[in-house]
Each structure stands twice: as C-alpha cells, then as structure tokens.
C-alpha atoms as one frame of an Amber mdcrd trajectory, in Angstrom:
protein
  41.701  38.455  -2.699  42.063  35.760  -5.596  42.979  32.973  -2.831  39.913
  33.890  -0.744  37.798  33.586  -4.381  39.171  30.327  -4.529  38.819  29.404
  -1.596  34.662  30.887  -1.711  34.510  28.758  -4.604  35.811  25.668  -2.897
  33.125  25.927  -0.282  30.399  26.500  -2.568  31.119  24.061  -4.242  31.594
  21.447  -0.886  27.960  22.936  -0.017  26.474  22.287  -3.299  27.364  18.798
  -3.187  26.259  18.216   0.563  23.327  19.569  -0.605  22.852  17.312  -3.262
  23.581  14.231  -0.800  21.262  15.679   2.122  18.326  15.559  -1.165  19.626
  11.774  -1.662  19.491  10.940   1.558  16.048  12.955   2.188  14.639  10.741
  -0.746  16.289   7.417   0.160  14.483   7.844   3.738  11.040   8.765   1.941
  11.118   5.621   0.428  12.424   3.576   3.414   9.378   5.327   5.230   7.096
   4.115   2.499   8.516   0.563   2.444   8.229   0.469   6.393   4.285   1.734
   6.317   3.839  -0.647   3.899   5.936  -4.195   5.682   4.063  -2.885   8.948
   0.086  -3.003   6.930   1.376  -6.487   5.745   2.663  -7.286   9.400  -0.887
  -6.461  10.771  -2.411  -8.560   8.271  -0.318 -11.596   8.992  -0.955 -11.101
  12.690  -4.662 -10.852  11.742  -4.901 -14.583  10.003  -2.524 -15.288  12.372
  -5.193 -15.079  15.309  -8.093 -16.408  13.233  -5.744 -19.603  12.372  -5.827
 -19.974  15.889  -9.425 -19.249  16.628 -10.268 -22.154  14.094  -7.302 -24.359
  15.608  -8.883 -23.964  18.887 -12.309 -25.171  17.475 -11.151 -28.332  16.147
  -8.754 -28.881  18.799 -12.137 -28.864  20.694 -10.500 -26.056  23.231 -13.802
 -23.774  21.991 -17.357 -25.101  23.069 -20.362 -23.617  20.918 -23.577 -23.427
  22.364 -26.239 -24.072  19.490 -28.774 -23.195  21.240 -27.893 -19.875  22.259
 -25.035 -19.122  19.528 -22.259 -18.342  22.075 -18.789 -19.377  22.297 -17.050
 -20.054  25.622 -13.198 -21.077  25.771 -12.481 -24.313  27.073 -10.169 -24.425
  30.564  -8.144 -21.241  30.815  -7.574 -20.442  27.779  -8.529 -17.182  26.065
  -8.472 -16.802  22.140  -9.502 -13.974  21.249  -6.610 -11.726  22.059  -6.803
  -8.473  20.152 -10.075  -9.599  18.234 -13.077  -7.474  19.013 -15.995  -9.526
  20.096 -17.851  -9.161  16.169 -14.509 -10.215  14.522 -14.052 -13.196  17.107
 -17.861 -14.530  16.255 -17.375 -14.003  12.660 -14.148 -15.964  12.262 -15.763
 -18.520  14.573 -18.869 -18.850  12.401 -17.079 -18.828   9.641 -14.940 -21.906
  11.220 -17.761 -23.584  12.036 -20.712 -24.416   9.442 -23.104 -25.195  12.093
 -23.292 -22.606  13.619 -26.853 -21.547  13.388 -27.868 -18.383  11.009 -30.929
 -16.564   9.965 -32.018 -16.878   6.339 -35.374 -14.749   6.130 -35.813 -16.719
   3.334 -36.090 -20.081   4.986 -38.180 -18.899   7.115 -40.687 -17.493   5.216
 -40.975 -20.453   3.261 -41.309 -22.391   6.304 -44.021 -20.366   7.376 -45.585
 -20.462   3.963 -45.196 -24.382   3.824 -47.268 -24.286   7.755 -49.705 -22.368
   6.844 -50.798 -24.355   3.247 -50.512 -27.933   6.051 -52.450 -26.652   8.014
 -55.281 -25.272   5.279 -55.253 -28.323   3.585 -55.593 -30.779   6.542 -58.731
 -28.642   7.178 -60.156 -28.934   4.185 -59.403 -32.765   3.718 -61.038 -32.701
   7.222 -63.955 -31.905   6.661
C-alpha cells in the first residue's frame, strides 16, 4: 500500500508538471499567434506600397497612358498593373502619382464663374 502511495505521488507529481509545460507551451503559442497576425498585417502592408511603387513606376516608365480629357488610365502594351488593387485604389494611387491629373475644386470654379459673370457685366456697361 505505501509503494503504490509512492508511486500515486510520483505520477501526480509527473502530471502536475506536464501540466505546467502544456500552460507554457499554450502561452508560448498565444504569443507566436499574436506575432504571426501581426508580421502577416505588416506583410499586407508591404505588398500594398509594394503595388502602388509599381503603379507610379509604370507611370514614369511611360508603360501607363492618362487620358486628360476623360481622366482614364489605360496600360500600355500587355501589361496590367493593377493586380489586386480595386479600381478606386488603382485611380487614387495613380492621381496621386500624377499631379496633372485633372480634379474638381468647387472652389475654382465658383470663382471662375464669379470672375465671368463680373467680365461680362462690366464689358456691358463700358459698352454702352
């Protein structure tokens, strides 16, 4: 009876200390978890500058043509750029690439409108 105490004893004790390395090990993964959510989130934002480096590449490397007129982009021979990019984020990085790109300032144009409209009172009055 005393060797099968000792021996209970033994094996609580073994179990205890698996235990206590299965809670290590539990925590040590938590935190590799953590660190891998964390490398991938930094991954996906490389990837993202990665693609619009190369959106602005192709635009000085000329491999992008930008209509003015119209504010569209077309891709040069065979080449697509915009990968994973939805069509909003491929314009934005493109406009932001290229400062000529044409933009609407309300602004502007009110003051335009404002500065046509006095021209055009004043040459009537000096005309007559």
């Amino acid at each position: 009876s005393k060797m099968l105490m000792d021996h209970l004893y033994d094996v609580r004790v073994e179990l205890l200390k698996v235990g206590k390395n299965l809670n290590h090990t539990l925590n040590d993964l938590r935190a590799a978890g953590a660190e891998l959510r964390q490398r991938e989130l930094e991954i996906a934002r490389l990837r993202e500058q990665e693609q619009g480096y190369q959106v602005r590449e192709a635009l000085r490397e000329s491999q992008l043509a930008v209509d003015y007129e119209t504010g569209r982009v077309r891709v040069v021979p065979h080449q697509d750029w915009r990968g994973d990019l939805s069509r909003s984020e491929f314009l934005q990085i493109v406009s932001e690439a290229d400062p000529a790109m044409l933009h609407l300032d309300v602004q502007l144009l009110q003051d335009v409108v404002v500065l046509c409209l006095a021209t055009t009172f004043l040459g009537a009055v000096v005309s007559r």
